[in-house]
C-alpha positions as protocol buffer text, in pm:
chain_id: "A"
residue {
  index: 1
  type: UNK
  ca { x: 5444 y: 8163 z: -1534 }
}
residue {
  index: 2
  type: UNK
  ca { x: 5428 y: 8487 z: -1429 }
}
residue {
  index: 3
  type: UNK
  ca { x: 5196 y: 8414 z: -1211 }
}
residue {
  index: 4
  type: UNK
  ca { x: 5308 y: 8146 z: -1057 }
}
residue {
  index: 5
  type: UNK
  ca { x: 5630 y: 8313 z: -957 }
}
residue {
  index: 6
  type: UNK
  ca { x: 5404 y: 8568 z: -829 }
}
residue {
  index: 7
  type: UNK
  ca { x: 5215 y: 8308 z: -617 }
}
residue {
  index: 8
  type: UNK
  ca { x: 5480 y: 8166 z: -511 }
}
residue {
  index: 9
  type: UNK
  ca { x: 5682 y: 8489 z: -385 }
}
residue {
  index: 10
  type: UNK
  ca { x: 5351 y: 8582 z: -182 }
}
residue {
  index: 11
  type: UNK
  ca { x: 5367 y: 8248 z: 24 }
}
residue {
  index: 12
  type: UNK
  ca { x: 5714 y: 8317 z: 122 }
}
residue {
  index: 13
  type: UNK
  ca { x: 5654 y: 8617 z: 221 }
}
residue {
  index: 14
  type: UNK
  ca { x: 5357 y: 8561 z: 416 }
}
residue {
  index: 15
  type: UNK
  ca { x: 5574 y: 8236 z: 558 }
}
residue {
  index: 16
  type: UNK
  ca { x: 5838 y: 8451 z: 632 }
}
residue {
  index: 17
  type: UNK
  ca { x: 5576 y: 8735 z: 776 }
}
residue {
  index: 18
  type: UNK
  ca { x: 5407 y: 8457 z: 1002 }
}
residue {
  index: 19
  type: UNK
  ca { x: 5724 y: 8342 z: 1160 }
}
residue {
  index: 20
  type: UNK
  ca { x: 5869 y: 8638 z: 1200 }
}
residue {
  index: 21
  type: UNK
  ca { x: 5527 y: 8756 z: 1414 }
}
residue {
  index: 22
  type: UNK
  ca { x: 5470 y: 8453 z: 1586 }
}
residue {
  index: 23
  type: UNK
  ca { x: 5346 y: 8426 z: 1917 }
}
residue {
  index: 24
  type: UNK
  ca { x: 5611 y: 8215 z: 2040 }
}
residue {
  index: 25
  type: UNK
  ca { x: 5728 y: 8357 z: 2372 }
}
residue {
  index: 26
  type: UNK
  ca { x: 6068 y: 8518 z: 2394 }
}
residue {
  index: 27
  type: UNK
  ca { x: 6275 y: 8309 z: 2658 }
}
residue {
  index: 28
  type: UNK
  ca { x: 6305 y: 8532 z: 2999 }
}
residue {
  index: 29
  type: UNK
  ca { x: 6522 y: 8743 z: 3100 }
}
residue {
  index: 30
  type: UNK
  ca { x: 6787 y: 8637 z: 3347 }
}
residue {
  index: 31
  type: UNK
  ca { x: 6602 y: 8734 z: 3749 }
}
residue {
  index: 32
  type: UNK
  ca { x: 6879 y: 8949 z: 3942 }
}
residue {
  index: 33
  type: UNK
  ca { x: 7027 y: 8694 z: 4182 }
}
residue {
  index: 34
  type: UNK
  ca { x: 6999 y: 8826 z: 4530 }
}
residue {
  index: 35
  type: UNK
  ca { x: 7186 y: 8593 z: 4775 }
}
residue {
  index: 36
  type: UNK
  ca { x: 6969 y: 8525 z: 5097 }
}
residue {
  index: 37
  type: UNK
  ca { x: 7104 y: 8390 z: 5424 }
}
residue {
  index: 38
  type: UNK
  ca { x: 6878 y: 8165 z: 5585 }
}
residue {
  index: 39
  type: UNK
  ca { x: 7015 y: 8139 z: 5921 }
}
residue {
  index: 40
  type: UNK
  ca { x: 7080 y: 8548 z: 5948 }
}
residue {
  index: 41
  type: UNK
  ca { x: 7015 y: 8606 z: 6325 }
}
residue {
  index: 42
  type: UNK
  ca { x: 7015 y: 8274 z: 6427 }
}
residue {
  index: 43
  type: UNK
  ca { x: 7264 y: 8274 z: 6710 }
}
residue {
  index: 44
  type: UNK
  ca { x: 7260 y: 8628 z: 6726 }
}
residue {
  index: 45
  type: UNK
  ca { x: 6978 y: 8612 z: 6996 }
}
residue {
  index: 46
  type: UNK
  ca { x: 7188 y: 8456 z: 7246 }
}
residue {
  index: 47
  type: UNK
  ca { x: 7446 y: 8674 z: 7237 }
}
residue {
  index: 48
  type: UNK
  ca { x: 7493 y: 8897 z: 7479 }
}
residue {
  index: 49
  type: UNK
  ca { x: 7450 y: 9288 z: 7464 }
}
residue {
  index: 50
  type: UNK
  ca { x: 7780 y: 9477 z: 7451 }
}
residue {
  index: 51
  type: UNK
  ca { x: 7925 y: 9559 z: 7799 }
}
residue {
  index: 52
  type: UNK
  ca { x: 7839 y: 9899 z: 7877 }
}
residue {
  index: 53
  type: UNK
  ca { x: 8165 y: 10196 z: 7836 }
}
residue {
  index: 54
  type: UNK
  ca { x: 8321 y: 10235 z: 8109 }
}
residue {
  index: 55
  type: UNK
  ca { x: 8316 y: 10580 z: 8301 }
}
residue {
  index: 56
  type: UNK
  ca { x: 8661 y: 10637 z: 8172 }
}
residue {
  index: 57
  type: UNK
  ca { x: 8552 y: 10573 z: 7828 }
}
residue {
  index: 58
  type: UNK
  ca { x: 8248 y: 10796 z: 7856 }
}
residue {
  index: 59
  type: UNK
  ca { x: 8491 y: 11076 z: 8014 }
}
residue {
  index: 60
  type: UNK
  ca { x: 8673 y: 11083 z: 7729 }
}
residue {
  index: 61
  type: UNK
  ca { x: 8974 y: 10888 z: 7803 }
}
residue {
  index: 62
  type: UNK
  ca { x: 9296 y: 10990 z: 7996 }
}
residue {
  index: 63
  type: UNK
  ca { x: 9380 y: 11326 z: 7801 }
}
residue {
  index: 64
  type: UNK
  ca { x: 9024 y: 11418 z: 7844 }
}
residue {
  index: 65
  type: UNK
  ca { x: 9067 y: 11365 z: 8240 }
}
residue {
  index: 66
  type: UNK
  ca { x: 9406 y: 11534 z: 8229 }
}
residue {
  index: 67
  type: UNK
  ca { x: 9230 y: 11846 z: 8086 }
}
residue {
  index: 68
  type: UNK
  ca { x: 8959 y: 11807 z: 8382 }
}
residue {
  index: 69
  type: UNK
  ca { x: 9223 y: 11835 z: 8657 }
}
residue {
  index: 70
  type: UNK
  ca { x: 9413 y: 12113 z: 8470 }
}
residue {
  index: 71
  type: UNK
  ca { x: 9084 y: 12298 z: 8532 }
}
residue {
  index: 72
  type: UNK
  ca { x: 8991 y: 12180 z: 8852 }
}
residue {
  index: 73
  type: UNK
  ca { x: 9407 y: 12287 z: 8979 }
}
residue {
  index: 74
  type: UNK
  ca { x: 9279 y: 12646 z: 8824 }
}
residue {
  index: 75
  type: UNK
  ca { x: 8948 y: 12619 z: 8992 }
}
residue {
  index: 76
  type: UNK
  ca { x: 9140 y: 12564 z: 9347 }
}
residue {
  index: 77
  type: UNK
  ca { x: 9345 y: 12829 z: 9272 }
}
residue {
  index: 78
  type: UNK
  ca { x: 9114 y: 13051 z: 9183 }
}
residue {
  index: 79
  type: UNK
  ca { x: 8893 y: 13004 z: 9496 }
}
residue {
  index: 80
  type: UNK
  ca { x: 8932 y: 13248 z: 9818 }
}
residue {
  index: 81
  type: UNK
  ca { x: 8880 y: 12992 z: 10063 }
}
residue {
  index: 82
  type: UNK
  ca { x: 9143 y: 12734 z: 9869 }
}
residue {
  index: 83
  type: UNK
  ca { x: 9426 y: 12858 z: 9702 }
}
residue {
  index: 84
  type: UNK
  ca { x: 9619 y: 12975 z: 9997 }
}
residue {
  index: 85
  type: UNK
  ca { x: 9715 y: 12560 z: 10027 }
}
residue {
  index: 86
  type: UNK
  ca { x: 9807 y: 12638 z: 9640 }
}
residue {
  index: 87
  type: UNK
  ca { x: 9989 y: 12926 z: 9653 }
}
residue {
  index: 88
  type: UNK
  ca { x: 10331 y: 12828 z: 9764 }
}
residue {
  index: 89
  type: UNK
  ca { x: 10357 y: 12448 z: 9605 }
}
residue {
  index: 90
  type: UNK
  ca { x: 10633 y: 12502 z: 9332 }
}
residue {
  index: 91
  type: UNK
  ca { x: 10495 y: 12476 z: 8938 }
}
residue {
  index: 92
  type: UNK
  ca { x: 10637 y: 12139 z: 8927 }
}
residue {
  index: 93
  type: UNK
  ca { x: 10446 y: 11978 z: 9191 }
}
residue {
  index: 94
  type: UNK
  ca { x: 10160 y: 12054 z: 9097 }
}
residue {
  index: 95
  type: UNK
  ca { x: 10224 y: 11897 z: 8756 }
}
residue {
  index: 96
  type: UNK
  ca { x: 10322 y: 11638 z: 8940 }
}
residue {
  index: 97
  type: UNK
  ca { x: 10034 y: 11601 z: 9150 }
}
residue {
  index: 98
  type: UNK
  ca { x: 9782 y: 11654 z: 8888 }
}
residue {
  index: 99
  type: UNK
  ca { x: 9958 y: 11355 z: 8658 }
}
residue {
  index: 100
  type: UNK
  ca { x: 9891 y: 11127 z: 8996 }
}
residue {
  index: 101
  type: UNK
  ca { x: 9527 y: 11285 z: 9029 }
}
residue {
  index: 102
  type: UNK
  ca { x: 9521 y: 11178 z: 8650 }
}
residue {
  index: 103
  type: UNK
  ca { x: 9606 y: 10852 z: 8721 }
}
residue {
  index: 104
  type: UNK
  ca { x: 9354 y: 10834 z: 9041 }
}
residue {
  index: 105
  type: UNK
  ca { x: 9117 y: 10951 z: 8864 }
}
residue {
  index: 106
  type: UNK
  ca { x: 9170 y: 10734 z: 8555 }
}
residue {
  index: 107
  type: UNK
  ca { x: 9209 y: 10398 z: 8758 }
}
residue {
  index: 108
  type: UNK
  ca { x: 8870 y: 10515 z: 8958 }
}
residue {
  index: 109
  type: UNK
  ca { x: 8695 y: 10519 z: 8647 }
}
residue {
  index: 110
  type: UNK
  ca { x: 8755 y: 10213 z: 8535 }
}
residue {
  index: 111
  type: UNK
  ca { x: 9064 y: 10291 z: 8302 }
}
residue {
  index: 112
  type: UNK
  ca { x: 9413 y: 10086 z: 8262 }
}
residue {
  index: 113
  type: UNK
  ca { x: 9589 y: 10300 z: 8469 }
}
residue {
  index: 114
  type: UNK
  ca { x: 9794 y: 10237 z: 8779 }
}
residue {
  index: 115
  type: UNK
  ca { x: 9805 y: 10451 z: 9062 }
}
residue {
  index: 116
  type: UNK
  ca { x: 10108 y: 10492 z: 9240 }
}
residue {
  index: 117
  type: UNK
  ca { x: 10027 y: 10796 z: 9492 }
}
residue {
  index: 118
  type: UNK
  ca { x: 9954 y: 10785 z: 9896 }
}
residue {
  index: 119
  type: UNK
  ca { x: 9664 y: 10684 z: 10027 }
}
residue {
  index: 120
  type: UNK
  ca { x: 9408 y: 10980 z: 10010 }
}
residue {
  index: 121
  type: UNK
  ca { x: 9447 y: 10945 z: 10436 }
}
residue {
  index: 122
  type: UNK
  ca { x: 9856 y: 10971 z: 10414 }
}
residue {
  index: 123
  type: UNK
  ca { x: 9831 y: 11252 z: 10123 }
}
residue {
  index: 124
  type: UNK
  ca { x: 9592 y: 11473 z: 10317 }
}
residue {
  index: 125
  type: UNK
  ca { x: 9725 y: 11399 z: 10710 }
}
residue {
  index: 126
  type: UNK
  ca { x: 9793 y: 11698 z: 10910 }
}
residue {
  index: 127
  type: UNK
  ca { x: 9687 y: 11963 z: 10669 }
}
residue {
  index: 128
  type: UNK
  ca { x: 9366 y: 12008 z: 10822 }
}
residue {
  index: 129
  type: UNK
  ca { x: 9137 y: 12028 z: 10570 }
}
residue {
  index: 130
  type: UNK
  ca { x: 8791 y: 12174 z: 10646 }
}
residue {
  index: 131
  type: UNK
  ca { x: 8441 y: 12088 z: 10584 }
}
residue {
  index: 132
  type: UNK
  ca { x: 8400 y: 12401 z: 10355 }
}
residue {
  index: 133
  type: UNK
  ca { x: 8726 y: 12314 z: 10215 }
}
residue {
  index: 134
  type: UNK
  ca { x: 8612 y: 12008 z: 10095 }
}
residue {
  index: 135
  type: UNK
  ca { x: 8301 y: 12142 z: 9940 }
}
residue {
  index: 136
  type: UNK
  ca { x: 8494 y: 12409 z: 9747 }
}
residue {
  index: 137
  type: UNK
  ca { x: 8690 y: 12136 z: 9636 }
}
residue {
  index: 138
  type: UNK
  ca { x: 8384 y: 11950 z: 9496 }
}
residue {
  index: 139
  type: UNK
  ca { x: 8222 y: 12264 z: 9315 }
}
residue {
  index: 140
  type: UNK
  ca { x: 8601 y: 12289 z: 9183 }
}
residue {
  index: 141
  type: UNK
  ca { x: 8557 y: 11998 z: 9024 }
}
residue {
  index: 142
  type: UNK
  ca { x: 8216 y: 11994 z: 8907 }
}
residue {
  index: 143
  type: UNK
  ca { x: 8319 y: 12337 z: 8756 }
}
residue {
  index: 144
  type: UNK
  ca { x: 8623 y: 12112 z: 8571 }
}
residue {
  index: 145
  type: UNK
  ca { x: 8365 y: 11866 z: 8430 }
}
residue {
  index: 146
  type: UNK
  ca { x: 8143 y: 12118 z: 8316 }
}
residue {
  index: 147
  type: UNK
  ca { x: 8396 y: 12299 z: 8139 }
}
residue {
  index: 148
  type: UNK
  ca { x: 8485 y: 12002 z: 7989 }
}
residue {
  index: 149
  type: UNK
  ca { x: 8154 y: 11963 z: 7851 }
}
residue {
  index: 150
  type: UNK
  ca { x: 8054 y: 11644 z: 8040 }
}
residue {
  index: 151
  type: UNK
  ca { x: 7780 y: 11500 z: 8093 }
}
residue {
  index: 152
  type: UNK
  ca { x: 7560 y: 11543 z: 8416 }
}
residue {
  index: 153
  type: UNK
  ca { x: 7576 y: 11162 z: 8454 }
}
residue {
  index: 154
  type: UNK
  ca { x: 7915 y: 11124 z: 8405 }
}
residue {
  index: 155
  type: UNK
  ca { x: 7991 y: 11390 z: 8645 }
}
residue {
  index: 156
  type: UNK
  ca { x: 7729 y: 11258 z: 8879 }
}
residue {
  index: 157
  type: UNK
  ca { x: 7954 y: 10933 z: 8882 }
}
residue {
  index: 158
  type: UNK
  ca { x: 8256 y: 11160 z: 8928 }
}
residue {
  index: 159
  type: UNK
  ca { x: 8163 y: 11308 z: 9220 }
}
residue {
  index: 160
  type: UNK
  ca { x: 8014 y: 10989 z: 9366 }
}
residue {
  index: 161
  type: UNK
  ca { x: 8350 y: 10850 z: 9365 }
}
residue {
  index: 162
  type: UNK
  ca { x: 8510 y: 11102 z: 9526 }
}
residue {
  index: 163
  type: UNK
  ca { x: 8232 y: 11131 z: 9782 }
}
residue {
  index: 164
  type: UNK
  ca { x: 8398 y: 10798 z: 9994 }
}
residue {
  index: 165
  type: UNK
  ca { x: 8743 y: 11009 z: 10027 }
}
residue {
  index: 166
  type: UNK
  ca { x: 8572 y: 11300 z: 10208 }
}
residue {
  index: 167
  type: UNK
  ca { x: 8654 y: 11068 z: 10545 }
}
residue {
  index: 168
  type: UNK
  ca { x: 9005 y: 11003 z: 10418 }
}
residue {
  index: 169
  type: UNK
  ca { x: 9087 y: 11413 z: 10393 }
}
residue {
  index: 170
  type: UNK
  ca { x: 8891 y: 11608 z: 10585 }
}
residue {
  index: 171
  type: UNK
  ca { x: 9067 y: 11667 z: 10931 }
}
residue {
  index: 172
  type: UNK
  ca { x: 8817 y: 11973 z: 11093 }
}
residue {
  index: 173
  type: UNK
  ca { x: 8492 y: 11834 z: 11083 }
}
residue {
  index: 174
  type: UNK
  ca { x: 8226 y: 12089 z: 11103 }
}
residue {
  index: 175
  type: UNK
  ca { x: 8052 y: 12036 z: 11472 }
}
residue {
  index: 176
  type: UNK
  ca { x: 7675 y: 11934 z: 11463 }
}
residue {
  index: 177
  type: UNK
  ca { x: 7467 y: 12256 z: 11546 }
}
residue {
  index: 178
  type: UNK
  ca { x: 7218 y: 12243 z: 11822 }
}
């Protein structure tokens, strides 16, 4: 009998040992679910590029530009050939004409500004403005942008748009040499 038990506690153990090492395969693991969008893009290629910033946006914005004119008033007034027109305008008017040269400046460049000042004709009539005037004026202001740290293109475009107003304000044209 002894022997039988003995028999009989090897085949369950061996039935036990074969199940428990069975080649059965273990069910897979759960694949990470990545969500995928077919139609990513599609539409996308029609669309249009952003507009380009505007001048006024790549200036800096209006307190950027106010801090441009503050230099270029100091530039003009730091000039030989200029600051005698600047010498004997009260403090206040020149704030007050560098808040409408602001605004010029900022409507110009393509910001939501309105300017309410004189024609560049009416503001500059009679004061007979000069050639080299007018140039000190525009190395004044190139000086400004620099200072400010812009850009040459930017301040290219600066200058370019105050290029058309050199008609408009200077009076003593410089005659044509021989």
């Amino acid at each position: 009998m002894r022997t039988r038990f003995l028999v009989s506690t090897s085949l369950v153990a061996l039935g036990l040992l074969a199940f428990a090492c069975s080649s059965k395969p273990r069910p897979p693991k759960e694949p990470t679910v990545t969500e995928t969008v077919s139609d990513a893009g599609e539409g996308d290629a029609d669309a249009e590029p952003p507009p380009p910033k505007s001048l006024f946006e790549r200036l800096g914005g209006k307190e950027a530009l106010a801090k441009v004119v503050d230099a270029f008033t100091k530039n003009m007034l730091g000039n030989d050939l200029t600051k005698k027109r600047f010498a004997k305008i009260p403090k206040d008017r020149i704030e007050a004409m560098n808040k409408k040269i602001v605004d010029q400046l900022c409507k110009e460049t393509g910001g939501d500004c309105e300017y309410t000042g004189k024609s560049m004709k009416d503001a500059h009539k009679g004061m007979k403005i000069t050639e080299a005037e007018w140039n000190a004026m525009v190395k004044a202001m190139k000086a400004a942008l620099e200072e400010a740290g812009v850009a040459e293109m930017e301040e290219s475009d600066v200058i370019a748009l105050l290029a058309p107003m050199r008609e408009d304000i200077v009076e003593q044209k410089t005659p044509a040499k021989k």
